[in-house]
C-alpha positions in Angstrom: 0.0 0.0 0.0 1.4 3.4 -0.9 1.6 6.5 1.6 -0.8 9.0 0.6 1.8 11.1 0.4 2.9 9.6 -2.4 -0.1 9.2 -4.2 -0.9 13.1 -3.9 2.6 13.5 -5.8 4.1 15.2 -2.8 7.5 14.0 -0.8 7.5 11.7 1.8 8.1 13.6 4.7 11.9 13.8 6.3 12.5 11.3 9.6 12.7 12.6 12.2 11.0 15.4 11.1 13.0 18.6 11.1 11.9 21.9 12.4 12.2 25.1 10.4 14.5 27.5 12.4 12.5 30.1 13.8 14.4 33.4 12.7 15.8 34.6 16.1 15.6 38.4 16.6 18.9 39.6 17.8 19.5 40.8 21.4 19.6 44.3 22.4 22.7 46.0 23.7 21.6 46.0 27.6 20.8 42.0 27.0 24.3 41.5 25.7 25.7 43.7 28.6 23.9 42.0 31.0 25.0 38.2 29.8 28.5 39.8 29.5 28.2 40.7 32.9 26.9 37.4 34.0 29.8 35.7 32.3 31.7 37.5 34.5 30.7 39.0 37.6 32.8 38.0 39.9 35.7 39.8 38.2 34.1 43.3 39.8 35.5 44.7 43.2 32.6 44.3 46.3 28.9 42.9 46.0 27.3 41.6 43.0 24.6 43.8 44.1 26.7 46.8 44.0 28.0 46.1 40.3 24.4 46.0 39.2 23.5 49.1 40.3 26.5 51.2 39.0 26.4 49.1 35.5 22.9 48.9 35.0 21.3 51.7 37.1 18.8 49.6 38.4 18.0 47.6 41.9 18.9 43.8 42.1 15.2 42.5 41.8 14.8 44.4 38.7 18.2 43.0 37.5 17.5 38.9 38.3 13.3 39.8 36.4 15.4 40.5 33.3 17.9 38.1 34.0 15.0 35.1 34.4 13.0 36.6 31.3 16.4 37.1 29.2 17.8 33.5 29.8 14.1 32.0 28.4 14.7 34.1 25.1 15.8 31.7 22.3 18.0 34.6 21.3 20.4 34.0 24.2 20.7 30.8 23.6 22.1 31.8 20.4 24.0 34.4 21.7 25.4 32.0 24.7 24.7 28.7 24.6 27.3 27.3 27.3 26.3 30.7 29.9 22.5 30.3 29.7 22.3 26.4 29.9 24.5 27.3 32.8 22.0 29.8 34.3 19.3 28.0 33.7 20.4 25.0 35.3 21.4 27.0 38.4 17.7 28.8 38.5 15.9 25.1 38.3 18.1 23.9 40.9 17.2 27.0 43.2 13.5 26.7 42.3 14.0 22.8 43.4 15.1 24.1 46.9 12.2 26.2 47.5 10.0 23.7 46.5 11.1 21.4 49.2 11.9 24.0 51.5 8.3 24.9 51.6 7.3 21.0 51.6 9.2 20.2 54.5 12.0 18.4 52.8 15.1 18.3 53.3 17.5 19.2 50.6 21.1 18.1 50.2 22.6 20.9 52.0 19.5 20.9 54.4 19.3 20.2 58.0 20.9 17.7 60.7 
């Protein structure tokens, strides 16, 4: 029995099928500065908190909502592949410690 593909006349289709790339829009400068920054923050004198105030002019909570929001955007991925699997791994691992934390668990750093 044929494919019904092939009896319209059109291709079979490719296996595993293969996404289009999406196009990715590029990131904006203050994305770039703040992966940049990211990639190496520990480099700057005193508090991480400090350095994000006199880079980016703005207040640590502010900073780590773009931060979360930025490290979702397939664009950084692009941009950084190595830094944002890196961040994101470190952001599910914190979520997994409030989870438990708030269930009464204990973690592997928790309690006696």
């Amino acid at each position: 029995m044929e494919n019904y593909a092939q009896v319209r006349g059109a291709a079979p289709p490719a296996f595993p099928p293969t996404a289009e790339p999406a196009e990715v829009e590029p990131l904006g400068e203050r994305d770039v500065g703040i992966l940049a920054f990211e990639r190496q923050w520990w480099r700057h004198a005193g508090a991480k908190e400090e350095a994000i105030r006199r880079r980016f002019g703005i207040g640590p909570t502010a900073y780590y909502q773009l931060l979360s929001r930025l490290i979702d955007d397939p664009a950084a991925l692009a941009h950084d592949p190595m830094l944002v699997k890196r961040l994101q791994r470190q952001r599910a691992a914190r979520r997994r410690q409030r989870a438990s934390r708030r269930l009464g668990l204990q973690g592997p750093t928790g309690g006696s």
